[in-house]
C-alpha positions in Angstrom: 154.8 98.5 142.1 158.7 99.4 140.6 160.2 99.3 137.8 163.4 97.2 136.7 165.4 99.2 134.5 167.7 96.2 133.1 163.8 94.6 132.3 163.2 97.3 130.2 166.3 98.5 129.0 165.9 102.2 129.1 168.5 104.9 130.0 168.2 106.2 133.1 166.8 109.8 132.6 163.9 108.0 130.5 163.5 105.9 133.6 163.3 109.0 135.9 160.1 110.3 133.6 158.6 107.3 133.5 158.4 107.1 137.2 157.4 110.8 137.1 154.5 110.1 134.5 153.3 106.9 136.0 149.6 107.8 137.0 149.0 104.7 139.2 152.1 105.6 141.6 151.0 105.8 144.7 147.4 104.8 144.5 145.8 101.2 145.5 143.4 100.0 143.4 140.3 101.5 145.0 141.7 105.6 144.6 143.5 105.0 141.0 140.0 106.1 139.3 138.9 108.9 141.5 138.7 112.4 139.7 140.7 115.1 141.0 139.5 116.2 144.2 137.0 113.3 144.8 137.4 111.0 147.8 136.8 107.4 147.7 134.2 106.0 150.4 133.2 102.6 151.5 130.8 100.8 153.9 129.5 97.4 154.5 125.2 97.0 154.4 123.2 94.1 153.9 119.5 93.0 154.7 118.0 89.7 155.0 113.9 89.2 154.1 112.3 86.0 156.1 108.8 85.6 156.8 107.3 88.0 158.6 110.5 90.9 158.6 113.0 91.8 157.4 116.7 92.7 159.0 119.0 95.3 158.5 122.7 95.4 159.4 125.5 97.6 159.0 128.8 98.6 159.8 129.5 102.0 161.4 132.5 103.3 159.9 132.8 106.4 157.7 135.7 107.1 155.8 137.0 110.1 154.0 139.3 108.8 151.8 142.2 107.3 154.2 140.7 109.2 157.1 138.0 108.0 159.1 135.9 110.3 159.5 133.4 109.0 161.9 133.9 106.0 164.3 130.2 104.8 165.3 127.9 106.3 162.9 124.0 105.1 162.1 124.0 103.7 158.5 120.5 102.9 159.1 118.3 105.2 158.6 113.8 104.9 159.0 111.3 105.9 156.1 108.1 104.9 157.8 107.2 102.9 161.2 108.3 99.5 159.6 110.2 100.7 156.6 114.0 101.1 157.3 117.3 101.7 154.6 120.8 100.7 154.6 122.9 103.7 153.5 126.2 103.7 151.5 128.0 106.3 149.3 128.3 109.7 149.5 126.9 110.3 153.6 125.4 113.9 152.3 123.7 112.2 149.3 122.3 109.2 151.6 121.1 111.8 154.2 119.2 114.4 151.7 117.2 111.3 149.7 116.3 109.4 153.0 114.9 113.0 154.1 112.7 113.4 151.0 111.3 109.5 151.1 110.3 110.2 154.8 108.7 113.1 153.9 107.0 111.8 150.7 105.8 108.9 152.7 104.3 110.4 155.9 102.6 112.5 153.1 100.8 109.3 151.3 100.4 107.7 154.6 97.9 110.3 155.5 96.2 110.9 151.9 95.2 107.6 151.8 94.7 106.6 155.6 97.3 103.5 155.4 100.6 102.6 155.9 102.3 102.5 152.8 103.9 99.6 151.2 107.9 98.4 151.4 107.8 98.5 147.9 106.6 102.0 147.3 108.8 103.3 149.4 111.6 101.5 147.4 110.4 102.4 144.2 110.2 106.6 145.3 113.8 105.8 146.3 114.9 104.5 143.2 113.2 107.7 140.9 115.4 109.9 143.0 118.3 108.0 142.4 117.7 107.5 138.6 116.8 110.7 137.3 120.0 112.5 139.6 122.3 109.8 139.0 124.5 112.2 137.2 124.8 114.0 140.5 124.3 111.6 143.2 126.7 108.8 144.9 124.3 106.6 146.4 123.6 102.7 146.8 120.9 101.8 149.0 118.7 98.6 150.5 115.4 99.5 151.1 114.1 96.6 153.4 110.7 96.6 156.3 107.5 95.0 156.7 104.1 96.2 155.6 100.7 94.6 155.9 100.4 93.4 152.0 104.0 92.1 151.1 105.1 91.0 154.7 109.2 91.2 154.9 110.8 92.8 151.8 113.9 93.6 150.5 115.4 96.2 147.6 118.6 96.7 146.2 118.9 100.0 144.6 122.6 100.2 143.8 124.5 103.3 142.1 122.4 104.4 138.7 119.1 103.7 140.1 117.9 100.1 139.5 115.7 98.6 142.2 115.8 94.8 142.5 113.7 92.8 144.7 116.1 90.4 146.8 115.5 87.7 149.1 118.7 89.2 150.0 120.8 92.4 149.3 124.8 93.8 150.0 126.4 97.4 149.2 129.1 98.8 149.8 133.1 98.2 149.5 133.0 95.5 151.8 130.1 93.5 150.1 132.5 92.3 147.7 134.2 90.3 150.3 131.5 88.1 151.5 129.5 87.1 148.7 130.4 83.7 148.3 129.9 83.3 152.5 126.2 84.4 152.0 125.4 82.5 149.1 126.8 79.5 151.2 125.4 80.5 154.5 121.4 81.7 153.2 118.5 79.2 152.7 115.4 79.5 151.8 112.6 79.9 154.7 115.4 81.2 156.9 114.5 82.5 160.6 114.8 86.0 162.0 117.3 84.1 164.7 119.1 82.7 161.7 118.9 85.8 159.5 120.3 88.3 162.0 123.4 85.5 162.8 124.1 85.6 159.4 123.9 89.7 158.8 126.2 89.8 162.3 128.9 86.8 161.1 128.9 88.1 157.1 129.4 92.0 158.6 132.4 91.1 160.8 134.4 89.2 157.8 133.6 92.3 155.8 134.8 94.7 158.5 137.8 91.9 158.9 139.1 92.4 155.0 137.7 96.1 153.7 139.7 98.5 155.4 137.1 101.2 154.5 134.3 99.3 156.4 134.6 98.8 160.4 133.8 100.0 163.8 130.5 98.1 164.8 127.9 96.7 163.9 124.2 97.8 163.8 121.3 95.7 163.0 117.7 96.8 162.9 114.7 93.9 163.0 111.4 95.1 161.3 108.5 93.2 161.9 105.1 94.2 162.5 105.2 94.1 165.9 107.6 97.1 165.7 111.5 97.5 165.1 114.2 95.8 167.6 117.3 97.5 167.7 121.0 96.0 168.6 124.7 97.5 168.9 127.7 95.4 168.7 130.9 96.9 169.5 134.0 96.4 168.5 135.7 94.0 171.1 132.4 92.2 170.6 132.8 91.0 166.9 131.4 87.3 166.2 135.3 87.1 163.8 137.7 89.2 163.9 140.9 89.0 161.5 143.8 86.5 162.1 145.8 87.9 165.4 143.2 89.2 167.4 
């Protein structure tokens, strides 16, 4: 952004201080709101419910601000044996409430002999996040399988809501594909079809967000158990214009 002087029709030295005081100088539109000292962050998650599982993906990038801080981290993290989140926001934050939902799980998993629900799990995120939402930068998808619900999928997003979805995004890089998903999902979908989708939406993400990119990680959680894939970076279903 500049000024034009003649546009305005200001003398020079008020010019040169209103260059001086102009806040947004310097700053894209993702850092102009940050408080001082805070450090803007951004990811790509999504999850995909279809009968019988549910599928995580992710990118893996980790950004401090303009630095990336991390190359080919894990973004998704495991609450119980079929109960998996996507993480995005403040990594520290992400880490510390996964840790207490694991541990509040395997607690209620013994107490009552069973293996809790998708939705409990989901809803014991969401308390966390509501009642330290002054404190906490977190957005999360809590998405598995369990033997009452089948697949499920919630969107907890920052301030602590939890939304069942037939489909969830977070992150910086959700805002970017939106419209593909809504175009691209259908009801009844496939696990085949489901993870395409996660892998194809991702990558156009990754291809306009500079905060998100790297890989890609998906996670499939059915009751069979949990299939794990990497995709790396030369591997991308699309890449941006020029590769």
């Amino acid at each position: 952004m500049s000024y034009n002087t003649q546009m305005l029709n200001v003398p020079p030295m008020a010019y040169s201080q209103l260059l001086e005081s102009d806040v947004y100088r310097g700053k894209s539109a993702e850092t102009r709101n940050l408080r001082p000292g805070e450090l803007s962050t951004g990811t790509t998650i999504m999850a995909i419910q279809f009968d019988g599982g549910a599928v995580l993906c992710a990118d893996c990038r980790v950004s401090t601000g303009s630095y990336v801080a991390n190359r080919s981290s894990d973004k998704i993290a495991q609450l119980h044996d079929h109960i998996w989140c996507c993480r995005s926001g403040s990594a520290a934050d992400t880490q510390a409430l996964t840790d207490y939902v694991r541990h509040y799980l395997a607690q209620l998993a013994v107490e009552t002999g069973r293996p809790p629900e998708v939705k409990v799990a989901a809803h014991l995120m969401r308390r966390l996040c509501y009642e330290n939402k002054d404190h906490l930068m977190a957005g999360v998808i809590v998405a598995g399988w369990d033997p009452v619900s089948g697949g499920a999928v919630y969107n907890i997003p920052l301030g602590g809501s939890c939304i069942p979805m037939p489909f969830a995004l977070g992150g910086s890089g959700s805002t970017f594909i939106y419209g593909l998903v809504d175009a691209e999902f259908k009801e009844n979908i496939t696990k085949d079809e489901a993870l395409a989708l996660c892998k194809k939406a991702v990558a156009h993400a990754m291809a306009r967000d500079g905060s998100s990119g790297g890989s890609i990680r998906t996670l499939v959680a059915t009751k069979e158990g949990n299939v794990k894939e990497f995709v790396s970076g030369n591997a991308l279903p699309y890449g941006p214009a020029g590769w």
